[in-house]
C-alpha positions as CSV (number, residue, x, y, z in Angstrom):
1,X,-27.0,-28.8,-2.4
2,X,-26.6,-25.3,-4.3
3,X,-23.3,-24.5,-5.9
4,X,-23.0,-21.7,-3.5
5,X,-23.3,-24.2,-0.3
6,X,-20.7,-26.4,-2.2
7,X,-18.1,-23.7,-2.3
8,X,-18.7,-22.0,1.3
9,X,-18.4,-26.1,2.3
10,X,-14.9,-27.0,0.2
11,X,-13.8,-23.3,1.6
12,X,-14.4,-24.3,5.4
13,X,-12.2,-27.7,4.4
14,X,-9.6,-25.8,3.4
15,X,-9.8,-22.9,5.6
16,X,-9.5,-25.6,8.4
17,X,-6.4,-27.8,6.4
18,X,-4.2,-24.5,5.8
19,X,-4.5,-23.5,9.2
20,X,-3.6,-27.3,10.4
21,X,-0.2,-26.7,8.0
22,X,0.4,-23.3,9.0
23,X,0.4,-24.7,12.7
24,X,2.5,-27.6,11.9
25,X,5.1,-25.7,10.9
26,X,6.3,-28.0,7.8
27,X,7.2,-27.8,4.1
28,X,3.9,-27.7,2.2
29,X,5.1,-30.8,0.4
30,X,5.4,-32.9,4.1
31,X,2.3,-32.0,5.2
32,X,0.8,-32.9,2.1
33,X,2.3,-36.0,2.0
34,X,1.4,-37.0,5.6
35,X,-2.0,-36.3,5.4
36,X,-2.9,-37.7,1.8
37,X,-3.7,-34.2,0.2
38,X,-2.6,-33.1,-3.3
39,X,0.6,-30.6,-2.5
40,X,-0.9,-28.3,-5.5
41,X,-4.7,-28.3,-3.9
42,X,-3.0,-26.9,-0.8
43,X,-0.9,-24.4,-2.6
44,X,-3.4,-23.1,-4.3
45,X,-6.0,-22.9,-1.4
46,X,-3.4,-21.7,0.9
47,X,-2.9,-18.3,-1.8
48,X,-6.4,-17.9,-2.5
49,X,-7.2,-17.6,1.5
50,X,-4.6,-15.0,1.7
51,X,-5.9,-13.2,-1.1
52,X,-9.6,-14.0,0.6
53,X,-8.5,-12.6,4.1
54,X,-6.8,-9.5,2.2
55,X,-9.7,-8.5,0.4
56,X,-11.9,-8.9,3.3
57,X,-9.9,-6.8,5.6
58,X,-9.8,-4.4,2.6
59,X,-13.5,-3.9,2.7
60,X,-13.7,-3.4,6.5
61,X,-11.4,-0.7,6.1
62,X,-14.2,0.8,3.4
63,X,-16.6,0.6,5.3
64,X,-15.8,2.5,8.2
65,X,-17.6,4.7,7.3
66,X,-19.1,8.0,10.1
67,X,-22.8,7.8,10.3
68,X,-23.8,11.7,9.5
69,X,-27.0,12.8,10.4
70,X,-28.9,14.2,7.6
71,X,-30.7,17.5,7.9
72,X,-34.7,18.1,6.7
73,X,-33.0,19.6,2.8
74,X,-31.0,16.6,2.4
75,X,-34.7,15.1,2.7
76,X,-35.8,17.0,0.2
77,X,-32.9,15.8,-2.1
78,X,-31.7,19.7,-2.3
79,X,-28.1,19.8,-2.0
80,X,-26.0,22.7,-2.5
81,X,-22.4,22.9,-2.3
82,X,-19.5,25.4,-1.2
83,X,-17.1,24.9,-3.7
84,X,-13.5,27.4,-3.1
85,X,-12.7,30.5,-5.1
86,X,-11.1,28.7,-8.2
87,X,-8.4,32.1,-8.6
88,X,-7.7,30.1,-4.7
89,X,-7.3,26.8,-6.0
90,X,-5.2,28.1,-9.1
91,X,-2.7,29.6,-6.6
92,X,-3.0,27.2,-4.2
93,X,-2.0,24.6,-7.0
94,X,0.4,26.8,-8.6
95,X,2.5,27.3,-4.9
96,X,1.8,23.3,-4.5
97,X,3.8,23.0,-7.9
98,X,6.4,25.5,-7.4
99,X,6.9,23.6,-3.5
100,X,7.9,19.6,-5.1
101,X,9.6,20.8,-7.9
């Protein structure tokens, strides 16, 4: 068995023992004792599942991304850009400044 199936394996066992504790409703320490786990295994599975989940939310938040279609230049790898009037932008930035402080 690769390393890889190993770790998605132990991470399914925990993922399945943390949410049997957070159901349960009882000190990390109890439930560890009454179902012959190590207290510090499930602390420390139980924080990196959060992190896990928070990460993973985090990228499915990237990637929502809207599909643009691409026109026949874009094709041809010709881009050109409309970039503002930079005496704009100074202003602009300059009222911005003048506005917070």
């Amino acid at each position: 068995m690769s390393t890889e199936k190993q770790m998605n394996k132990k991470e399914e066992y925990w993922k399945t023992i943390v949410e049997k504790f957070k159901i349960s409703k009882l000190t990390q320490t109890k439930f560890a004792e009454l179902n012959n786990i190590s207290k510090t295994q499930l602390s420390y599975w139980y924080l990196k599942l959060q992190v896990i989940n928070a990460n993973n939310k985090k990228l499915q938040q990237a990637n929502n991304f809207i599909k643009v279609a691409t026109s026949e230049i874009n094709k041809k790898k010709e881009i050109s850009y409309d970039l503002p009037d930079p005496k704009w932008v100074a202003k602009f930035i300059k009222e911005l400044y003048a506005s917070v402080g």
